[in-house]
C-alpha positions in Angstrom: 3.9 -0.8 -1.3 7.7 -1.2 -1.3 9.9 1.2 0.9 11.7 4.1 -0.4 15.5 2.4 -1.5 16.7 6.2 -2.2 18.3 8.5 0.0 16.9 12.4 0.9 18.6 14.9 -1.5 21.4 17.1 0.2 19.4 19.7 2.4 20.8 23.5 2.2 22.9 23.4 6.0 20.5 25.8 7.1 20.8 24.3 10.7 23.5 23.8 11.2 24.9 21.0 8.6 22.8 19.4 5.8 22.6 16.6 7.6 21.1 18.1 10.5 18.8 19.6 8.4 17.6 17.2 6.7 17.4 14.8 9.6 15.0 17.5 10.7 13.1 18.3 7.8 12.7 14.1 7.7 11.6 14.6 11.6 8.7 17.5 10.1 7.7 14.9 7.4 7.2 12.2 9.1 5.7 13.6 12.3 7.9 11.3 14.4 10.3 8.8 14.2 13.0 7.0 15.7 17.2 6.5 15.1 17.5 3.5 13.2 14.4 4.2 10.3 16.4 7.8 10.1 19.9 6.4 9.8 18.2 4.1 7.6 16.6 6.7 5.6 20.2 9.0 5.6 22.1 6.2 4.6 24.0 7.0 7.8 25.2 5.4 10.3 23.1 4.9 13.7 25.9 6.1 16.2 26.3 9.2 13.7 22.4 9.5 13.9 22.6 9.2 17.8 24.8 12.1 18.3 23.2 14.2 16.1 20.0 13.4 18.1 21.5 14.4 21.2 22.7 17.5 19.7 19.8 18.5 18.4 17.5 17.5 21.5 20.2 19.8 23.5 19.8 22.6 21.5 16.1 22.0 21.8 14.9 21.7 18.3 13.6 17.8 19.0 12.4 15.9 21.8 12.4 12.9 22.2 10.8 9.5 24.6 11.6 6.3 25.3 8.6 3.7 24.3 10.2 0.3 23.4 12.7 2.9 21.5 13.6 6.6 21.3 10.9 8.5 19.4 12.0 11.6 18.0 9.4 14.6 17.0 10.1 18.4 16.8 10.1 19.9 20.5 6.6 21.3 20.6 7.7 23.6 23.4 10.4 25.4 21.4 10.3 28.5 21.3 9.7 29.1 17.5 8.3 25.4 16.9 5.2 26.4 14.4 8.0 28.8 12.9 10.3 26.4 12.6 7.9 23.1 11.4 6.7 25.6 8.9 9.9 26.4 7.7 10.9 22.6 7.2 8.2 21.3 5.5 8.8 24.4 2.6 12.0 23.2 2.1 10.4 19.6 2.0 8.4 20.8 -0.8 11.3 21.6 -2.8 12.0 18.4 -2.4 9.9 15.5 -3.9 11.8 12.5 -2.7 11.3 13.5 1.2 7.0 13.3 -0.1 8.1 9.8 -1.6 9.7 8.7 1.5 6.7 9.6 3.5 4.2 8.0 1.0 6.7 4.9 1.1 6.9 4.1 4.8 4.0 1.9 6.4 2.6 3.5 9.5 0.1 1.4 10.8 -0.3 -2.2 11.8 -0.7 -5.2 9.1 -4.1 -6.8 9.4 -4.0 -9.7 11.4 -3.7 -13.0 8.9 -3.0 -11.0 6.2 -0.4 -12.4 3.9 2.8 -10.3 3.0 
């Protein structure tokens, strides 16, 4: 299956910028993720993706952990967290290109000795 070449549509800037949002909404889809796959995904760059990460973990909507590289997911200990991954994953549904980017991206490991 070839990755998804298109970029998200323009998210309403519900949280604070449509970029934000839809970093987040990407975050809801995907279950986690990590800075370079979402600047990748934004069409963004990864120092713009950083600080809105930082923002964002600041203000307690993500979390994220350091395993090889920074894995971002929603903060599960936010206050409104099932509010608030509810909420994103409507507006995903609006969306069908944020469903085509989640059906695009690989997520487990490539039998051993299988050819690409």
């Amino acid at each position: 299956m070839e990755e998804y070449s298109a970029e998200p549509p323009d998210a309403p800037p519900l949280l604070g910028s449509s970029v934000s949002t839809a970093m987040l909404i990407l975050v809801a889809v995907l279950e986690e993720s990590y800075p370079a796959e979402l600047a990748r995904l934004l069409g963004s760059s990864i120092s713009s993706v950083q600080r809105t990460l930082d923002r964002l973990e600041r203000e307690g909507l993500i979390a994220t952990r350091k395993l090889g590289v920074r894995r971002v997911t929603l903060n599960p200990l936010y206050p409104a967290a099932n509010e608030l991954k509810a909420l994103l994953l409507r507006l995903a549904e609006g969306y069908p290109e944020y469903a085509a980017i989640k059906e695009s991206l690989r997520r487990r490991p490539r039998r051993r000795g299988k050819p690409l």
